[in-house]
C-alpha positions in Angstrom: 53.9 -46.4 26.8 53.7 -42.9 27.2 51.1 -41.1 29.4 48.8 -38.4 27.9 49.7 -35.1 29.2 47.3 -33.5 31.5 46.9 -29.7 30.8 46.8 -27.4 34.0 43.5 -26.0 34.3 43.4 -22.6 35.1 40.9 -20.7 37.4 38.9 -19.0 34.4 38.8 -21.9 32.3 36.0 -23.9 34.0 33.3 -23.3 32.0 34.9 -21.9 29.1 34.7 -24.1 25.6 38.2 -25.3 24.3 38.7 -22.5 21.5 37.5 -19.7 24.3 40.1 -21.0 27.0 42.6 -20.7 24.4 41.7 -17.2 22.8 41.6 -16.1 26.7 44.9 -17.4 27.2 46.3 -15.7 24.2 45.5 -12.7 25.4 48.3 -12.8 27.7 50.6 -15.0 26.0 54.2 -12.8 27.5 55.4 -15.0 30.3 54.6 -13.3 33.7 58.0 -13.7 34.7 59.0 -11.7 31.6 56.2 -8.9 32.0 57.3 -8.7 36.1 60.8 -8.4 34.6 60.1 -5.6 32.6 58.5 -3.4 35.1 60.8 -4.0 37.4 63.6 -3.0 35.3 65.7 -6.3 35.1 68.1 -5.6 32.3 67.9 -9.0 30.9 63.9 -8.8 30.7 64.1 -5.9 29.0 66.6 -6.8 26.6 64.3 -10.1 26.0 61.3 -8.2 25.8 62.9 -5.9 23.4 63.3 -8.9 20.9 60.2 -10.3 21.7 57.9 -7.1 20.7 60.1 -7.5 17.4 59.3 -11.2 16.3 55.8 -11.7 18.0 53.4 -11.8 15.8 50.6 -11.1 17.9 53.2 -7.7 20.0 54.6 -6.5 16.4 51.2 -5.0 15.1 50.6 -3.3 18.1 54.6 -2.2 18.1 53.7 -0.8 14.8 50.8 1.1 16.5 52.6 2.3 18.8 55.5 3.9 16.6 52.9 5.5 14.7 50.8 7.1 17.3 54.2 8.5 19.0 55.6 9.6 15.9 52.1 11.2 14.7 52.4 13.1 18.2 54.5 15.7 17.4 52.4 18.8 19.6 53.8 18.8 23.4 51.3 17.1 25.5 49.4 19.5 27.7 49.7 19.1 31.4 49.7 15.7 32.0 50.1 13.8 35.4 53.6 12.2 35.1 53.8 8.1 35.2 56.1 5.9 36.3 58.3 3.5 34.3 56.3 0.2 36.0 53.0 2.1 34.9 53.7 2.9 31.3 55.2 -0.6 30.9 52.3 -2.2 32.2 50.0 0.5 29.8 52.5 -0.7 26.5 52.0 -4.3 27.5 47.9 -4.3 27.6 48.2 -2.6 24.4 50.6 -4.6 23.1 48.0 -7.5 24.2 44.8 -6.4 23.7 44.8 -3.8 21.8 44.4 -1.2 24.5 44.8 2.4 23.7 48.1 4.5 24.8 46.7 7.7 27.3 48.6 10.7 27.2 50.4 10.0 29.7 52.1 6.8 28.9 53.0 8.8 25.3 54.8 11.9 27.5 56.2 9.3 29.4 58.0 7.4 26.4 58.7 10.8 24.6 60.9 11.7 28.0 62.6 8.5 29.3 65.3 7.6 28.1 65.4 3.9 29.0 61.7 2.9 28.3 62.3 4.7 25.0 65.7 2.8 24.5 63.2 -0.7 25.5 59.8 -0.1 23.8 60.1 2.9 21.1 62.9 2.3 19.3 61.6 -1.6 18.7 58.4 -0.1 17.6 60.7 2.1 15.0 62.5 -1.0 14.0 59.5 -2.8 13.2 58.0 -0.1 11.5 61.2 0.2 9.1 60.3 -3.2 8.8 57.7 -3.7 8.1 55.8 -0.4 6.6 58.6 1.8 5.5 60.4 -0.3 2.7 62.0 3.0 1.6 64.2 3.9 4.7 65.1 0.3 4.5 66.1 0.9 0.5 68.2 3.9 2.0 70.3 1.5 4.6 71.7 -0.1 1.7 
């Protein structure tokens, strides 16, 4: 006889109807130890995350978005305050999640360093190739 599984209630669901609890928890669905990871700068997180924003259905749109609106941004930014890697990470991950848009400065930021570029853009390019641009894909070949 197996026992029914008892789900861990979390602190916003009280109150919520099923389908809202699980849209809410959707909205974060990449494992905090993952996201911390990836701030941080833990190699294998980032290398995880890397494949994640690639086959996530819900991450690769936003990837997509986010190749675009970099590679649309061809002008130098004007002045803008400088960001750290933790806060452009955490600025690509609520857009990646819900659909928040990139500010200036977490687009200088990814235009300039080298490793969040190496972690974030060029899976966003991939993707892109992937998905969008079947021609650069026909030129591979």
């Amino acid at each position: 006889m197996t026992m029914p599984r008892k789900v861990k209630s979390w602190p916003f669901d009280l109150g919520n109807r099923q389908s809202e609890r699980e849209r809410l928890r959707a909205a974060t669905h990449i494992p905090d130890s993952l996201r911390v990871g990836a701030i941080a700068g833990d190699e294998g997180s980032e290398l995880r995350i890397e494949g994640h924003l690639m086959a996530c259905e819900v991450c690769r749109e936003a990837s997509i978005s986010l190749w675009e609106q970099l590679r649309a941004n061809c002008d130098p930014p004007p002045f803008v305050r400088q960001t750290s890697c933790a806060e452009t990470r955490n600025t690509i991950f609520r857009h990646a999640e819900s659909g928040r848009p990139l500010d200036m400065a977490a687009t200088a930021h990814l235009e300039e360093c080298v490793s969040c570029s190496d972690h974030f853009v060029d899976p966003a390019r991939a993707t892109y190739t992937l998905e969008v641009d079947e021609e650069a894909i026909a030129a591979q070949d």
